[in-house]
Backbone as CSV, one residue per row, in Angstrom:
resi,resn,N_x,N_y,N_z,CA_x,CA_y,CA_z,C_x,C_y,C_z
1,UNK,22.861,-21.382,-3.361,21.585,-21.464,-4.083,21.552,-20.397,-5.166
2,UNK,21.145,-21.059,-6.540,20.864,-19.881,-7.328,19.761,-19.052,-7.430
3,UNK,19.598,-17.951,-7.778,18.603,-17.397,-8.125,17.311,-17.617,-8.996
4,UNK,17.698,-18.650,-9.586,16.179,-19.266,-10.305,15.971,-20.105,-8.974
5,UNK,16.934,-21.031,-8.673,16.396,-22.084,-7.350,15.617,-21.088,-6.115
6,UNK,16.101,-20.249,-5.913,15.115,-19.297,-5.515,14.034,-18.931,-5.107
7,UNK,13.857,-18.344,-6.745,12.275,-18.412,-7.226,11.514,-19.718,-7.285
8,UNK,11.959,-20.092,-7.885,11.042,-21.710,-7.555,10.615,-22.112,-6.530
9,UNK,11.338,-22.016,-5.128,11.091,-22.605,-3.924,10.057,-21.173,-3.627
10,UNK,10.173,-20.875,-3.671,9.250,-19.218,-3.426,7.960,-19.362,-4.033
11,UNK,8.090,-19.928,-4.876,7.006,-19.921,-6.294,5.732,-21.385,-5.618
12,UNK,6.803,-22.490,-5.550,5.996,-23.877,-5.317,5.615,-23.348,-3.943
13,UNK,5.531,-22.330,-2.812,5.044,-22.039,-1.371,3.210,-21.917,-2.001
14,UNK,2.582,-22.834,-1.593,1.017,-22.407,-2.044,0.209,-22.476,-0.690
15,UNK,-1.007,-21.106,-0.698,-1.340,-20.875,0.558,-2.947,-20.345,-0.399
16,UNK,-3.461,-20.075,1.344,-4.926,-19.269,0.868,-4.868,-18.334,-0.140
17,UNK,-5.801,-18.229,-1.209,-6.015,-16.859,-2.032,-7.383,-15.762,-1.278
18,UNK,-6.462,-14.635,-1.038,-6.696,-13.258,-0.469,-7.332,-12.649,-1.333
19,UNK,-6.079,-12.450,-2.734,-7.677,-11.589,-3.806,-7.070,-12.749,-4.519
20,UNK,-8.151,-13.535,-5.475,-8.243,-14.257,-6.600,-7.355,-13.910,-7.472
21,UNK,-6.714,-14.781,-8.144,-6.094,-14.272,-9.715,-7.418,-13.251,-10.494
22,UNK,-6.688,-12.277,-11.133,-7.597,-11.762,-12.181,-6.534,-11.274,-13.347
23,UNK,-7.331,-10.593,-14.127,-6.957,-10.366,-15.840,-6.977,-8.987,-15.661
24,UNK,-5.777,-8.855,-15.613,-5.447,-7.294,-15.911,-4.375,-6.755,-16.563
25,UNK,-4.031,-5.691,-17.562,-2.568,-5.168,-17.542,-1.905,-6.310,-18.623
26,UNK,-3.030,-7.683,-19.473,-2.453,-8.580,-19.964,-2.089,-9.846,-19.390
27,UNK,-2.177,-9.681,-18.185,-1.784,-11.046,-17.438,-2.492,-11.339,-16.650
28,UNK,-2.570,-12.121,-15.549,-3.263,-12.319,-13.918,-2.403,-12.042,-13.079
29,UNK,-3.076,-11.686,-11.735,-2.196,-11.252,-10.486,-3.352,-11.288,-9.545
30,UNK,-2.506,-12.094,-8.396,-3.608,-12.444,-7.819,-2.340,-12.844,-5.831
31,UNK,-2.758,-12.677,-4.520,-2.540,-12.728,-3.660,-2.803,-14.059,-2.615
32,UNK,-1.575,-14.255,-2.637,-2.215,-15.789,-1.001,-1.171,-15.392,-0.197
33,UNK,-2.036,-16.002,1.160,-1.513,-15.893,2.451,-0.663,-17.047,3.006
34,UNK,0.556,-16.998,3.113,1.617,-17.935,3.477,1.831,-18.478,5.114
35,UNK,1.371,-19.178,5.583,1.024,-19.419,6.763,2.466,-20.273,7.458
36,UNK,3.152,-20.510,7.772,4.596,-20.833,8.063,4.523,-21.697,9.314
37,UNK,5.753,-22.527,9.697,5.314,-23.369,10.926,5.707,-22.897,11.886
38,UNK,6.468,-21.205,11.628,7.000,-20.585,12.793,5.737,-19.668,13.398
39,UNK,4.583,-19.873,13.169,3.287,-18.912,13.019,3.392,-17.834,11.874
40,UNK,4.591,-17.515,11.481,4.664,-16.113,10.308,4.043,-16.124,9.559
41,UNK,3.144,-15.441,9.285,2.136,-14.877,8.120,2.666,-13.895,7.279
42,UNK,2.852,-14.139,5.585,3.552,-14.114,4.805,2.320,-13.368,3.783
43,UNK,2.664,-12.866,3.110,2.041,-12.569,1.617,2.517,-12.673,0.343
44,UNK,1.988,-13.312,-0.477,2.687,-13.711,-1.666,1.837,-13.354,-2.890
45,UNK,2.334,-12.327,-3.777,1.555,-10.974,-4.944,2.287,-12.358,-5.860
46,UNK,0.974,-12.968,-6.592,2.028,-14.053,-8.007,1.556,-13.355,-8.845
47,UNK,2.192,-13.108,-9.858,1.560,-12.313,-11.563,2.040,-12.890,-12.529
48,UNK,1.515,-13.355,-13.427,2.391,-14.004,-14.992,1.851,-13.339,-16.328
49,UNK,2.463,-12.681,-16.697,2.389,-11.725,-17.982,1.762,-10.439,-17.558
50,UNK,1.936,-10.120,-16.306,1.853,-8.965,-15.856,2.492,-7.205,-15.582
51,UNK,2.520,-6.871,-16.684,3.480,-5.922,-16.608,3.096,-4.153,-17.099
52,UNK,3.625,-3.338,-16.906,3.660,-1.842,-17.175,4.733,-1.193,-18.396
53,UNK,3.898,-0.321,-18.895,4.797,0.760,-19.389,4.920,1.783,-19.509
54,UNK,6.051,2.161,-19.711,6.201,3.855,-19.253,7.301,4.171,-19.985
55,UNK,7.367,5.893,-19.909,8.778,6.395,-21.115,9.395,5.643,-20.915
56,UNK,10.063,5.243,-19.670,11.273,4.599,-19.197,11.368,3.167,-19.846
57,UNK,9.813,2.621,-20.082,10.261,0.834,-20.387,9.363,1.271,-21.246
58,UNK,8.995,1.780,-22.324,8.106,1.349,-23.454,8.051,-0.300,-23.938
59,UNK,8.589,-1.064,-23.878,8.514,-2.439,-24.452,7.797,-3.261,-23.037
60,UNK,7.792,-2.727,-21.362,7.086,-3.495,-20.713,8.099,-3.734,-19.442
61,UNK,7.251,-3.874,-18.252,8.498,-4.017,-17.040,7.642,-4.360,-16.107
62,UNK,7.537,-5.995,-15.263,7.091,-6.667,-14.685,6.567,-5.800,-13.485
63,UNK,5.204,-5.731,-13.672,5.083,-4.909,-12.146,5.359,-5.093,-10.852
64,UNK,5.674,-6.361,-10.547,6.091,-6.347,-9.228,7.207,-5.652,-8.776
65,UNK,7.955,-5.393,-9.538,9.346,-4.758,-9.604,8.856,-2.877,-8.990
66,UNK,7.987,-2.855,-9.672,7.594,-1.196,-9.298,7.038,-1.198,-8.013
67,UNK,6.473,-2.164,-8.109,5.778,-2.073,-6.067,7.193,-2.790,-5.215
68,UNK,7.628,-3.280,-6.014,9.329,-3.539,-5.122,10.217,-2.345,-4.660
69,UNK,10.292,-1.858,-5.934,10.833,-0.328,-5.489,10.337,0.755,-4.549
70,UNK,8.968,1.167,-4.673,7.942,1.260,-3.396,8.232,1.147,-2.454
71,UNK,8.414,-0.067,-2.144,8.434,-0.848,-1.177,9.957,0.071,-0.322
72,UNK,10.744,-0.868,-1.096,12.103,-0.147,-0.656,12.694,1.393,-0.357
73,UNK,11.352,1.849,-0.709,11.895,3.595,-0.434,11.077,4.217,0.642
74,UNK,10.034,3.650,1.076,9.186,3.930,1.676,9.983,4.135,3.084
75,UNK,10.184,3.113,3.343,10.752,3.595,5.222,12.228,4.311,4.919
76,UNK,12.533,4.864,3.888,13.885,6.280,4.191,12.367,7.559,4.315
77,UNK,11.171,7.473,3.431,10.468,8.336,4.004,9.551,8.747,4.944
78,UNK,9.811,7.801,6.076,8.871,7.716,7.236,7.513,6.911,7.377
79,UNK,7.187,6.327,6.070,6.178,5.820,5.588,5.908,4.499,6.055
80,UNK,5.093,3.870,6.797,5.484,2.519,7.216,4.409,1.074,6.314
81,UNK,4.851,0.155,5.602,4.890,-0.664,4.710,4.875,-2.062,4.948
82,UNK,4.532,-2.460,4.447,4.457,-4.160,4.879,6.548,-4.547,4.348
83,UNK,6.800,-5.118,5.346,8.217,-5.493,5.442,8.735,-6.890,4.184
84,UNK,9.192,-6.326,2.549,9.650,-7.033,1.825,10.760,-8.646,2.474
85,UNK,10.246,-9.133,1.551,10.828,-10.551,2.204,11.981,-10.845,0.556
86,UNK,11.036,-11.194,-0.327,11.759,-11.788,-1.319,11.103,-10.860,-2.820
87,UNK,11.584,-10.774,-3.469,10.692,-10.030,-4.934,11.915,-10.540,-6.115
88,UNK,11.346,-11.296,-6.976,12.531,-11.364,-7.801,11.625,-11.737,-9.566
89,UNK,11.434,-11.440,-10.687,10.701,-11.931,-11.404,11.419,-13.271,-12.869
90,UNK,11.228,-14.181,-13.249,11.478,-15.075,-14.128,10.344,-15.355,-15.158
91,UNK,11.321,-15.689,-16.617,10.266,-16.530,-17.644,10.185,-17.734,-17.396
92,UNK,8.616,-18.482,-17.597,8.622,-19.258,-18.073,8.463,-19.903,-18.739
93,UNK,8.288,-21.831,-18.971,8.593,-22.141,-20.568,8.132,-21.569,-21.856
94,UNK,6.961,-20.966,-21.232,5.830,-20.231,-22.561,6.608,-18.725,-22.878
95,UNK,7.819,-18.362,-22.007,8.463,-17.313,-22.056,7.626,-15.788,-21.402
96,UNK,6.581,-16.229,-20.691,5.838,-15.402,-20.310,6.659,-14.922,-18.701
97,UNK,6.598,-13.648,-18.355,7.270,-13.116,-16.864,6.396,-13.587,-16.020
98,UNK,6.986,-14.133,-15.080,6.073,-14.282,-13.445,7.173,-13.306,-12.520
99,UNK,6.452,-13.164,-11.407,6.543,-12.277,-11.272,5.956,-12.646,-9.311
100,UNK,6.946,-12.373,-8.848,6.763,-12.892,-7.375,7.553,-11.854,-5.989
101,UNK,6.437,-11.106,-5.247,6.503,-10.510,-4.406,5.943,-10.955,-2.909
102,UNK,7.300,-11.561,-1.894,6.817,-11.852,-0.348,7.152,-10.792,0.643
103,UNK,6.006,-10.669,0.950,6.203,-9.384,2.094,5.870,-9.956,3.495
104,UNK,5.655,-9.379,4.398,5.722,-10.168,6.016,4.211,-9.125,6.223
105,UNK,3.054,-10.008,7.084,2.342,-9.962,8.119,2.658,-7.979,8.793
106,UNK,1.607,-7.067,8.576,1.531,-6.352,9.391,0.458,-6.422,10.721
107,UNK,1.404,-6.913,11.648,1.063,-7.649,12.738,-0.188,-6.097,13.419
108,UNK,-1.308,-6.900,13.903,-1.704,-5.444,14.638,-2.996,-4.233,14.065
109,UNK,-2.295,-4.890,12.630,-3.073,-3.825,11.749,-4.186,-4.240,10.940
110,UNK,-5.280,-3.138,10.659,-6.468,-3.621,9.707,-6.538,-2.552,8.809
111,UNK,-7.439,-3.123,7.986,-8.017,-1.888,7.007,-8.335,-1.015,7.535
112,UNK,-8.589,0.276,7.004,-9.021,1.590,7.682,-10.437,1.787,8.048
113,UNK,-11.028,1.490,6.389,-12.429,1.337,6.464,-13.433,-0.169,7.305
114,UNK,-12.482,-1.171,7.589,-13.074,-2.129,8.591,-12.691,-1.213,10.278
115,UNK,-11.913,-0.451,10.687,-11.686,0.177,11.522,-13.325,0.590,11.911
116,UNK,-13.333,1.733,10.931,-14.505,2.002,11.266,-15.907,1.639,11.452
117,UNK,-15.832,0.027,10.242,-16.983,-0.789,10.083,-16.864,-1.526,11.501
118,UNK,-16.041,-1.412,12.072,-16.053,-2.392,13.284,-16.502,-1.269,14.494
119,UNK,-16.699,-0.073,14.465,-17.427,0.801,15.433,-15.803,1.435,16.471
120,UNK,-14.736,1.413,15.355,-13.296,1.642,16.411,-13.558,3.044,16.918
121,UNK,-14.688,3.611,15.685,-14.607,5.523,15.931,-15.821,5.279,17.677
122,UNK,-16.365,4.154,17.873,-17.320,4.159,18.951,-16.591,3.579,19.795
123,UNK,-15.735,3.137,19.674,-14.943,2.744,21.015,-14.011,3.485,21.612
124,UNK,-13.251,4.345,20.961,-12.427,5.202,21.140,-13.369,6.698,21.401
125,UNK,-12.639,7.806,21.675,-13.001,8.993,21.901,-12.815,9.723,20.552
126,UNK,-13.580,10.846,20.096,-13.495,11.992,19.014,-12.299,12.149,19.139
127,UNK,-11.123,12.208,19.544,-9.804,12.807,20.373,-8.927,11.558,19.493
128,UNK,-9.623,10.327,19.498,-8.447,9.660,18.716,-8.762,9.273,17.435
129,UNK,-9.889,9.615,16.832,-10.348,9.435,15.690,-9.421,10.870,15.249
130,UNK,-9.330,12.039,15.605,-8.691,13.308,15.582,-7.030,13.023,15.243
131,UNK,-6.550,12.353,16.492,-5.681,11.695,16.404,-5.562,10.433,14.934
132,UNK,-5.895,10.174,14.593,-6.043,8.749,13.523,-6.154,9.774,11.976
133,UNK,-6.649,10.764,11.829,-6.737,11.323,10.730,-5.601,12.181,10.691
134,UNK,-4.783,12.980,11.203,-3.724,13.400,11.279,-2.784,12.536,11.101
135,UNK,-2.772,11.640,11.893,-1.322,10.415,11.211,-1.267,10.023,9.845
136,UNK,-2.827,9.713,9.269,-2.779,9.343,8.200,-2.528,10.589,7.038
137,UNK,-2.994,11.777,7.415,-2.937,12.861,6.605,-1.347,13.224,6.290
138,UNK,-0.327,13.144,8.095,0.666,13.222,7.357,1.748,12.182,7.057
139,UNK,1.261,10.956,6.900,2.287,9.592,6.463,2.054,9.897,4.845
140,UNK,0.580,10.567,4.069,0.642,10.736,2.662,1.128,11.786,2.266
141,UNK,1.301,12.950,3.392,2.333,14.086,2.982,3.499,14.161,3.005
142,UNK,4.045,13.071,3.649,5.472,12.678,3.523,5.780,11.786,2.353
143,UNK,4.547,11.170,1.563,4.905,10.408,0.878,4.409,10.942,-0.764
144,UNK,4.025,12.186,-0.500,3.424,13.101,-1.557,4.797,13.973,-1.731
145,UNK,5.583,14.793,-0.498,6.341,15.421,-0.805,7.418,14.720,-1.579
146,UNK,7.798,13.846,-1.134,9.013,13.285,-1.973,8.989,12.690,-3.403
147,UNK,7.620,13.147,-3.941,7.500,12.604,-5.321,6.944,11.649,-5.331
148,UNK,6.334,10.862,-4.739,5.913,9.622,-4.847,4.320,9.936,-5.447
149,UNK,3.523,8.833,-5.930,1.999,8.844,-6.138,1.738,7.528,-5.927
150,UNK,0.697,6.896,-5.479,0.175,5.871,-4.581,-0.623,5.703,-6.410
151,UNK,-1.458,6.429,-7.192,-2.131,5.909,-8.340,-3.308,4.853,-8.273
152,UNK,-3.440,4.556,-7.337,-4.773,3.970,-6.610,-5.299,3.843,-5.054
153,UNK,-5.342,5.209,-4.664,-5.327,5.102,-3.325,-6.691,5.284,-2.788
154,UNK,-7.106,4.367,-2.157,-8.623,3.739,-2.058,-8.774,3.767,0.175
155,UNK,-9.256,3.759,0.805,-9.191,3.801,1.816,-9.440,2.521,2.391
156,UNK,-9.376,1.617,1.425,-9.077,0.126,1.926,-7.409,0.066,1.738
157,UNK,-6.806,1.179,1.332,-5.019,0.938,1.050,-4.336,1.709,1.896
158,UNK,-5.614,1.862,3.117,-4.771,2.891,4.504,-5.317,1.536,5.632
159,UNK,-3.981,1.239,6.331,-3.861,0.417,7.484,-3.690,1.329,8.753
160,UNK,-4.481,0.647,9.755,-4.307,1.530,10.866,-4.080,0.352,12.022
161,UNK,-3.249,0.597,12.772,-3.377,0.134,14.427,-3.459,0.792,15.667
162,UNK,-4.756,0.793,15.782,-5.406,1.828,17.154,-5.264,0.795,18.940
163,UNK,-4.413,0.956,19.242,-4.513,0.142,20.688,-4.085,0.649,21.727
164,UNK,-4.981,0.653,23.077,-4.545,1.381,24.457,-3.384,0.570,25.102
165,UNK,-2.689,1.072,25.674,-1.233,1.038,26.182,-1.258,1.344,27.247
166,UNK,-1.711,0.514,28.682,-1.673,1.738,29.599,-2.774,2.897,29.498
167,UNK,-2.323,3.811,30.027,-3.656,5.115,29.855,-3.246,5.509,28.216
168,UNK,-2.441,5.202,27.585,-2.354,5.874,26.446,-2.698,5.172,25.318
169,UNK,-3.296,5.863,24.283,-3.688,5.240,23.105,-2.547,5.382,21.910
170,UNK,-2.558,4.167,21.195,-1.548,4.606,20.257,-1.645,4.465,18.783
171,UNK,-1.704,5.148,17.960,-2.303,5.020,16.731,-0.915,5.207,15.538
172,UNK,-1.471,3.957,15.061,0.030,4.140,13.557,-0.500,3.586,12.450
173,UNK,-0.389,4.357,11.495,-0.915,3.891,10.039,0.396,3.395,9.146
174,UNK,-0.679,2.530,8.101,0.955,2.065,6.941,0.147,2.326,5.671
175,UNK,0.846,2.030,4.632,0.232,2.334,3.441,0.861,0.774,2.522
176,UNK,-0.404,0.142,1.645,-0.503,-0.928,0.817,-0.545,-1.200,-0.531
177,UNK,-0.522,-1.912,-0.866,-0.799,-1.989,-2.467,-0.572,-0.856,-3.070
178,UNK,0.729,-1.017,-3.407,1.824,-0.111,-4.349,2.010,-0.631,-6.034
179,UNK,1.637,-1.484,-6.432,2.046,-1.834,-7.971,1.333,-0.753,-9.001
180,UNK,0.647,0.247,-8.722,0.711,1.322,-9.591,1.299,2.216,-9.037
181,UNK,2.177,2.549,-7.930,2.834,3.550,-7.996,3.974,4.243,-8.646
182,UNK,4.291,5.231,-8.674,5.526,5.794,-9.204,5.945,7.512,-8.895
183,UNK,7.420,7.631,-9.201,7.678,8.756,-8.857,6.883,9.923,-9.860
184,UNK,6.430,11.219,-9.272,6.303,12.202,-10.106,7.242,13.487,-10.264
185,UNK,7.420,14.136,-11.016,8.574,15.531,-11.127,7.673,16.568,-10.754
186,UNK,6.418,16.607,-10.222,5.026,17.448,-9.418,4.976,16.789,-8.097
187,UNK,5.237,17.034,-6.751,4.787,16.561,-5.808,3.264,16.905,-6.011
188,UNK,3.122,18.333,-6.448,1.795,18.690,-6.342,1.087,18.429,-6.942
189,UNK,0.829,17.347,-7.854,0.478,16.783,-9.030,0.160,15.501,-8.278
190,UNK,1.264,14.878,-8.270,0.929,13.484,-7.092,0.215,13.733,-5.815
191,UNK,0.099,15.096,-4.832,-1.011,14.673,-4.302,-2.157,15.031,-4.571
192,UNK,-2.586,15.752,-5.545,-3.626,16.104,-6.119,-4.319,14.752,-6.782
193,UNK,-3.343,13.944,-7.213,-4.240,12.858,-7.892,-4.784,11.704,-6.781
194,UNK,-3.767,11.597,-5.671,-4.013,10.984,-5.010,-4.809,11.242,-3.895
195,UNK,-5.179,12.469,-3.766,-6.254,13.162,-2.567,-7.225,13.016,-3.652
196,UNK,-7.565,13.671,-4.615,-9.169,13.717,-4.903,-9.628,11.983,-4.951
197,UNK,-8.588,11.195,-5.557,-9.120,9.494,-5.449,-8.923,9.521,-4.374
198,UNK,-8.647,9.593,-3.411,-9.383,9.304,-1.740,-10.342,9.260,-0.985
199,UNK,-11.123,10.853,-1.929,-12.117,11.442,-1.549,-13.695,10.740,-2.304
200,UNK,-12.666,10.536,-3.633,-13.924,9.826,-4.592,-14.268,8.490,-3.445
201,UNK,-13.547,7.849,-3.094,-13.117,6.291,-2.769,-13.201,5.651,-1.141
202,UNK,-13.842,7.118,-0.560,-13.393,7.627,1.035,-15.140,6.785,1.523
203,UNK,-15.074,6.817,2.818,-16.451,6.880,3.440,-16.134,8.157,4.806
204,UNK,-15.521,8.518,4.664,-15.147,9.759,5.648,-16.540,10.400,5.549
205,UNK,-17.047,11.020,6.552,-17.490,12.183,6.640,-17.472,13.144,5.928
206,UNK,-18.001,14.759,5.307,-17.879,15.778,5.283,-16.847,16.344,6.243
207,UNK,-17.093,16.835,7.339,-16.639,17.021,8.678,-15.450,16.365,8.892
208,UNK,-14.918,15.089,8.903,-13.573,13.842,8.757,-13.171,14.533,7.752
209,UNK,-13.372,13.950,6.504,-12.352,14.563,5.529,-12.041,16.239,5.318
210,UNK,-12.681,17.619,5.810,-12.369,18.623,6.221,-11.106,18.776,7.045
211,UNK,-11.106,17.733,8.431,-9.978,17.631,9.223,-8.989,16.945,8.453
212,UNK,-8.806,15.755,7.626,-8.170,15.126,7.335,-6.949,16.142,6.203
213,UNK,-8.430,16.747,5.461,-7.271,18.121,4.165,-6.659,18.932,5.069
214,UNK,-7.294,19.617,6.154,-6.644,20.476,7.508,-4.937,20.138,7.609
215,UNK,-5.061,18.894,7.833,-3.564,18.243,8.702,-3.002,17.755,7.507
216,UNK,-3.687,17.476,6.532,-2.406,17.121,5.069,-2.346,18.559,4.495
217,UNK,-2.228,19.489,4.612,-2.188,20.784,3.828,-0.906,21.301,4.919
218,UNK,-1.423,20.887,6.467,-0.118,21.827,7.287,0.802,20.595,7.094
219,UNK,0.962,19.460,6.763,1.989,18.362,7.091,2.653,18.745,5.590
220,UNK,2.057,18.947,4.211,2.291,18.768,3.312,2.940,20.470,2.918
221,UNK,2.960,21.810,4.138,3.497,22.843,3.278,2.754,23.638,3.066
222,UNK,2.120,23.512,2.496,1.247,24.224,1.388,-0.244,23.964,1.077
223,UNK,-1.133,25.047,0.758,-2.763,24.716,0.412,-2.129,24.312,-1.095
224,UNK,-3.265,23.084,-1.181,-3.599,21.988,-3.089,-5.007,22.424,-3.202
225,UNK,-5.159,23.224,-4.312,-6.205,23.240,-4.600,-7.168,21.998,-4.854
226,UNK,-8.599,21.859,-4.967,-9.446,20.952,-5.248,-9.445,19.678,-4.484
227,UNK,-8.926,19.749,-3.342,-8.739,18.500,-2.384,-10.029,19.152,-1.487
228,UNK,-10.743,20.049,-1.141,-12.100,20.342,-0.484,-13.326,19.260,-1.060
C-alpha cells in the first residue's frame, strides 16, 4: 500500500464530531470519534489549510506534524499521551494541505476539570486530591524541564484517572492537545508561560493551586518566579 492509499483510507474513516471544524491559523480543524467494530475508540484531528510558522518554516508547516512530534517525544519523557496511530499530511486537488492525525482512546480517563465537576474531590479523601495535584504538578515538570511548552495549557488539557484498586487508590494523569506546542532553549521560560496560563485557565482553589506550585517547584528543581 502506498502512502497516499493510506491517507485516503484514513481520511474516508467518518465518525462523530467532538469539536466541530473551525477557522483558524487559515484553515479548519476540527475532531471525530472513530468508533471501530473491534470496540476501539479512535480519534481523528482533520485540518485542511491548516498550518504554522516559525524561524524554522517561515513559508508554513502543517500543524499536525508539530502535535505529531509531541506526541512522539512525550513517553521518552515520562509524560503519558494519547497513543499515535497514524499522522501523515497530503495536498489536495485545490493544492491545499490536509492534514490527518489518529490517536487511540485513553481508556479510563477524563478531563480534569469534569473530575472535579463530577464531585471526584467528594468521593475521594483530601489525601488523594493531594495525591492528584502532585502527579499532575510533576508530569508538567518533566515536561517543562526538557524544553518542551504545552502553549495552550487549559485544565481541560490535563486528563486524570482516579480509581480504587483494592484498598489502594490509583491516580495517573496524561497531557492533550499538543498542536501548539514546541520546544523552548528556556525551560524556564516554557514553564513560566505555561503555569501562569494554567492559573489564568484553572478552577483550582487558592489553597489547590498553592499545593499544586509546592510540588511543581520541588519536581521542577527550582523556585519560577510569578507562578504564585
Amino acid at each position: 500500500m502506498t502512502v497516499a492509499m493510506a491517507f485516503e483510507q484514513w481520511w474516508q474513516l467518518q465518525g462523530e464530531w467532538v469539536e466541530e471544524p473551525n477557522h483558524r491559523r487559515g484553515g479548519e480543524s476540527g475532531v471525530q470519534r472513530l468508533c471501530q467494530s473491534d470496540g476501539q475508540v479512535l480519534y481523528a484531528k482533520r485540518q485542511v489549510g491548516h498550518f504554522y510558522r516559525s524561524l524554522r518554516y517561515p513559508f508554513g508547516r502543517p500543524t499536525v506534524l508539530r502535535e505529531r512530534d509531541a506526541l512522539l517525544a512525550l513517553p521518552l519523557l515520562g509524560v503519558k499521551a494519547p497513543n499515535l496511530l497514524y499522522c501523515d499530511v497530503q495536498r489536495d486537488a485545490a493544492g491545499r494541505w490536509r492534514g490527518l492525525l489518529v490517536s487511540e482512546e485513553l481508556k479510563g480517563f477524563q478531563e480534569l476539570s469534569h473530575w472535579y465537576a463530577e464531585g471526584g474531590r467528594e468521593c475521594f479523601s483530601a489525601a488523594v486530591n493531594e495525591q492528584l495535584l502532585e502527579q499532575v504538578a510533576g508530569m508538567l515538570a518533566r515536561f517543562h524541564r526538557a524544553g518542551w511548552q504545552h502553549g495552550c495549557l487549559y485544565q481541560k488539557h490535563l486528563f486524570v484517572r482516579v480509581e480504587q484498586v483494592g484498598e489502594c487508590i490509583e491516580v495517573e494523569t496524561a497531557l492533550l492537545d499538543l498542536e501548539k506546542s514546541r520546544r523552548r532553549f528556556s525551560p524556564r521560560r516554557a514553564a513560566r508561560h505555561d503555569m501562569q496560563q494554567l492559573k489564568r485557565h484553572s478552577s483550582w482553589s487558592a489553597g489547590d493551586w498553592d499545593r499544586l506550585v509546592y510540588f511543581y517547584q520541588q519536581a521542577f528543581g527550582s523556585a519560577i518566579k510569578g507562578l504564585q
